[in-house]
C-alpha positions as CSV (number, residue, x, y, z in Angstrom):
1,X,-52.8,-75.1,11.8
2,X,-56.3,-74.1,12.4
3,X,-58.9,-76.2,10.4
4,X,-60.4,-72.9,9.4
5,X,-59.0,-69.0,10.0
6,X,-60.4,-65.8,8.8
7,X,-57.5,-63.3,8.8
8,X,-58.7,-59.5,8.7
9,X,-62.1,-60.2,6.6
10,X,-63.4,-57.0,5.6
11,X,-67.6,-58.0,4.1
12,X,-69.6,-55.4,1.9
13,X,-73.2,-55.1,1.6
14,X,-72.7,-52.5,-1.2
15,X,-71.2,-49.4,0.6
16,X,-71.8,-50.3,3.9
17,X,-68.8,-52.4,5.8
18,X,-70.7,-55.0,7.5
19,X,-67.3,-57.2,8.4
20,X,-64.4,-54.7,9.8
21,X,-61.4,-56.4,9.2
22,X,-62.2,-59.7,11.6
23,X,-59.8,-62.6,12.5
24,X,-60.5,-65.9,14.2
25,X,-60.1,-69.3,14.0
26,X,-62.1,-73.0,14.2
27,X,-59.5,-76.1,15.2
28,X,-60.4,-79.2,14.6
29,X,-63.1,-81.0,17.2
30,X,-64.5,-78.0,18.6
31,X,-67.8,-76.0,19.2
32,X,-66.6,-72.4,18.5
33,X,-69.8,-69.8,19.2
34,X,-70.1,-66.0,17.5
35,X,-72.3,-63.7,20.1
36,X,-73.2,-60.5,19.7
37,X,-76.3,-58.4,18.9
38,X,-78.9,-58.2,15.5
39,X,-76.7,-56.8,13.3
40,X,-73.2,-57.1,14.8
41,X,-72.4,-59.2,11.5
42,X,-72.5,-63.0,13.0
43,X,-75.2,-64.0,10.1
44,X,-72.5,-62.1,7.3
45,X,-69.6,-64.2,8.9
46,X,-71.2,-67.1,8.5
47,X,-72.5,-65.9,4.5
48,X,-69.0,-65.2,3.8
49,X,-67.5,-68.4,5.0
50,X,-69.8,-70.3,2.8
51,X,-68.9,-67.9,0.0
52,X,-72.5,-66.3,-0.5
53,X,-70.5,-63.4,0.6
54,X,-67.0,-62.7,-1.2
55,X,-65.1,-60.8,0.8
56,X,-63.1,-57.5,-0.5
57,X,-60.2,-58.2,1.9
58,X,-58.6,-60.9,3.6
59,X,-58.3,-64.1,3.7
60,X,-60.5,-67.5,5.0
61,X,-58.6,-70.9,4.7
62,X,-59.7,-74.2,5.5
63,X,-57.2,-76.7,6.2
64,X,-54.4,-73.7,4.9
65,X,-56.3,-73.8,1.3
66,X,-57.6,-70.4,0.7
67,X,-61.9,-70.5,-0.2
68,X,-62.1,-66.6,-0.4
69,X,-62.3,-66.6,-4.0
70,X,-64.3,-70.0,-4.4
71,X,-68.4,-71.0,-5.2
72,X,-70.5,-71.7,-2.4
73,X,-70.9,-75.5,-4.1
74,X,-67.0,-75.6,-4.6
75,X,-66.5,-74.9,-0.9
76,X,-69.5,-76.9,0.2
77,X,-67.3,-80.1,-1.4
78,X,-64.5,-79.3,0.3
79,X,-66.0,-79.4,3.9
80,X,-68.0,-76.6,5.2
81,X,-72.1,-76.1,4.9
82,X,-74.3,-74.3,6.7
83,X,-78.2,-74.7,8.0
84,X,-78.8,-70.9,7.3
85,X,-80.8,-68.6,9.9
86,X,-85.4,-69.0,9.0
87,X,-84.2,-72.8,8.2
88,X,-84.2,-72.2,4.6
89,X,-85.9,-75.7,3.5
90,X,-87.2,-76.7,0.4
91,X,-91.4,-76.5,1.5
92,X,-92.5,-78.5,-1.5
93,X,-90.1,-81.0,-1.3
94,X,-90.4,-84.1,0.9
95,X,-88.4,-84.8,4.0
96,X,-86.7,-87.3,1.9
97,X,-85.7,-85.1,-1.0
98,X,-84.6,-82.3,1.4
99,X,-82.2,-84.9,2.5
100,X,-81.2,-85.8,-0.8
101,X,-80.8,-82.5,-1.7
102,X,-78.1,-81.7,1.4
103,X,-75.8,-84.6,-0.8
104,X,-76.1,-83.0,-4.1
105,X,-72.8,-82.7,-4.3
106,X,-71.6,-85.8,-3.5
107,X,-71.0,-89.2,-5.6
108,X,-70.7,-92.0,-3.2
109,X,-74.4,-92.3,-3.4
110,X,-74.1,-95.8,-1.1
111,X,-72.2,-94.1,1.6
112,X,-75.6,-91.4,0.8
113,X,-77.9,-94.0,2.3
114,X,-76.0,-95.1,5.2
115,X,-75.7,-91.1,6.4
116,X,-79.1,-90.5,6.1
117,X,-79.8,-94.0,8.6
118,X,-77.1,-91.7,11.0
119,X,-79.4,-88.5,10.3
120,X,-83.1,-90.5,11.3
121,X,-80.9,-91.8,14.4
122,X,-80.0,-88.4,15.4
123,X,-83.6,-87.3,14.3
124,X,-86.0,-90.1,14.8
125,X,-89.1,-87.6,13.8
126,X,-87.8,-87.4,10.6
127,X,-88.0,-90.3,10.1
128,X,-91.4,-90.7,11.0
129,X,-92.5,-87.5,8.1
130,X,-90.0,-88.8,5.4
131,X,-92.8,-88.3,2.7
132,X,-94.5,-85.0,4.3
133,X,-94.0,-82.2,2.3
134,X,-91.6,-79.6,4.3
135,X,-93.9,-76.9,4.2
136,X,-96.6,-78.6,6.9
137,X,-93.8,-79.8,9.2
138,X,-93.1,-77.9,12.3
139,X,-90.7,-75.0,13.4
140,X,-89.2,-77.8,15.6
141,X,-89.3,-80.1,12.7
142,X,-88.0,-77.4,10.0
143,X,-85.1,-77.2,11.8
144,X,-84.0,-81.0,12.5
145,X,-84.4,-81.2,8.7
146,X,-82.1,-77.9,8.0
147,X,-79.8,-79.2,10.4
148,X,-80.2,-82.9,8.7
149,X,-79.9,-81.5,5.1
150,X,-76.4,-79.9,6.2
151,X,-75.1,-82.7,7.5
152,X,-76.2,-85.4,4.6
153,X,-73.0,-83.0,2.9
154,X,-70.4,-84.9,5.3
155,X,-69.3,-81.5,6.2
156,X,-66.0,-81.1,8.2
157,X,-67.6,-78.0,9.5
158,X,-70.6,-77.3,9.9
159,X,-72.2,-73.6,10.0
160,X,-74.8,-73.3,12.2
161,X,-77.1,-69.9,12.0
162,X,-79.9,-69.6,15.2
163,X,-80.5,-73.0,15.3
164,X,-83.2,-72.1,18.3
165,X,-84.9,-69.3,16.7
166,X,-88.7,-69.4,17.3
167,X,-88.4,-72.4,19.1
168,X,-90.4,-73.6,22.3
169,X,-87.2,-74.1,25.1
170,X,-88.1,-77.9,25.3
171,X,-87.1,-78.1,21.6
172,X,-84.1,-76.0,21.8
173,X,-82.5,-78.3,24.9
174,X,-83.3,-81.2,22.5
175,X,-81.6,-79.0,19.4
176,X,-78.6,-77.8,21.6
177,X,-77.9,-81.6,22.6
178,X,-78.0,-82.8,19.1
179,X,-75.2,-80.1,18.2
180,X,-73.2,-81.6,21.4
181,X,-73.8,-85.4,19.6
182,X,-72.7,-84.4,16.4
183,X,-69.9,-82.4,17.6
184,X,-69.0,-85.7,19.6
185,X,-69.2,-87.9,16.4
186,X,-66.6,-86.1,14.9
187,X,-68.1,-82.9,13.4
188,X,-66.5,-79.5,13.8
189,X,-69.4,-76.7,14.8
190,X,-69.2,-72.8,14.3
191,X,-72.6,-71.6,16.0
192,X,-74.2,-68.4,15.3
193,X,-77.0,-67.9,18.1
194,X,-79.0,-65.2,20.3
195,X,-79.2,-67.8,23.4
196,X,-75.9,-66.8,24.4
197,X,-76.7,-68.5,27.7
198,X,-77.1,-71.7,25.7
199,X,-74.0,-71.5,23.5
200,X,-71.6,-70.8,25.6
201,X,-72.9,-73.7,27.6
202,X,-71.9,-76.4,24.9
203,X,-69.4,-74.2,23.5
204,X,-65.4,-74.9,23.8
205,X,-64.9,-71.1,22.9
206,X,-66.6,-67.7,21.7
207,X,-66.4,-64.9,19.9
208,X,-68.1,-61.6,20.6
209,X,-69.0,-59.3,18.2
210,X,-70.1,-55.6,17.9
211,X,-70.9,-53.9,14.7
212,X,-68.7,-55.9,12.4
213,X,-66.1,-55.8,14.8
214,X,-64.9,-58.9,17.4
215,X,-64.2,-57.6,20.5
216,X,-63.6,-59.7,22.5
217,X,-62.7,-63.5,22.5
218,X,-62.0,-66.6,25.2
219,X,-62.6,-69.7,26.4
220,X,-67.0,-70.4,26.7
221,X,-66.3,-70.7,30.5
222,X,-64.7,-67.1,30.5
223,X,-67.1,-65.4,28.5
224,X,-69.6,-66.7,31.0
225,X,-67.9,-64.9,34.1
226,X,-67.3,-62.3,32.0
227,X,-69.0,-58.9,33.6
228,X,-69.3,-57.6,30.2
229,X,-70.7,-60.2,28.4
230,X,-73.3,-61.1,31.1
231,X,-74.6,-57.6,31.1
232,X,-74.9,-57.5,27.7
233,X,-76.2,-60.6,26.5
234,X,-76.7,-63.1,29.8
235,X,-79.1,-60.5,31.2
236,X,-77.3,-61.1,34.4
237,X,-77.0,-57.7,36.4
């Protein structure tokens, strides 16, 4: 059984179809990637697994327990979060309260403390600004803490959304190997990114999607030698 499967997901924003009817699946362990172009629908997949977005047909499971119909918070206990796309953090809040904020839901507050020594070790910087105010930190910065808010959740997935956006490509290798360390540490990834190059490179396997549609899915290494794909999105001629 797949740790999380979307089965023929059909997303609204109003009248328009943003999610045509799309299937695919997370197993445990793995970095799955979803490629495709601004407004192919990778940001909506992402909303409507984290139930921002209720679907008006299908089906998304985690662990065989339908979510379709649950609250974002509901789902967010059971196992999935996200670090949206533009970060998304709190700018008046401190570094520390961010992170407290990521484990709102949560009751073991001693177990609390001992993941947020795990999210400084992943992110020393963070650290280092616990009591700056969000706001003045970084791009860089902003997004170790969205990243580091998600994760203070104890997610079984977690829902990355252009983790590299805006970034300068020293930061992203550094962003890109902290994805592949806290896939390693036991963390299931589904990763939304325009770096296609750079997602399939830590990816196990992708998706591609075009206008709300998936058209295509493999292994990260086959999407890579894929003619297709590197037209399209490798800018390899």
């Amino acid at each position: 059984m797949p740790m999380l499967e979307l089965d023929g997901v059909h997303t609204f924003y109003g009248n328009i179809e943003a999610l045509k009817g799309i299937s695919l699946t997370v197993d445990e362990g793995e970095i799955v990637t979803l490629i495709g172009a601004n407004g192919a629908g990778k940001t909506t997949t992402l909303k409507t697994i984290s139930g921002v977005l209720r679907p008006r047909a299908g089906t998304i499971a985690l662990d065989g327990r339908r979510i379709d119909r649950l609250a974002p918070h509901e789902i967010v206990r059971l196992g999935i979060c996200q670090a949206p796309e533009g970060r998304r953090i709190f700018p008046r809040m401190t570094v520390q309260e961010n992170l407290e904020m990521g484990a709102f839901a949560r009751r073991d507050r001693t177990a609390v403390v001992a993941d947020m020594a795990n999210v400084f070790k992943l992110f020393p910087r963070l650290q280092e600004r616990l009591h700056q105010k969000g706001g003045t930190l970084s791009g860089g910065e902003q997004q170790m803490l969205a990243i580091g808010r998600a994760l203070m959740s104890r997610p079984k997935i977690l829902l990355l959304d252009e983790p590299s956006m805006g970034l300068a490509p020293i930061l992203v290798e550094t962003i890109f190997n902290t994805i592949v360390e806290i896939n390693r540490s036991g963390t299931t990834v589904l990763l939304v990114e325009q770096n296609a190059l750079m997602a399939l490179s830590i990816a196990h396997r992708g998706y591609v999607l075009e206008t709300g549609t998936i058209v295509l899915s493999d292994t990260a290494t086959n999407l890579q030698q894929n003619e297709q794909v590197q037209k399209a999105y490798l800018g390899i001629e």
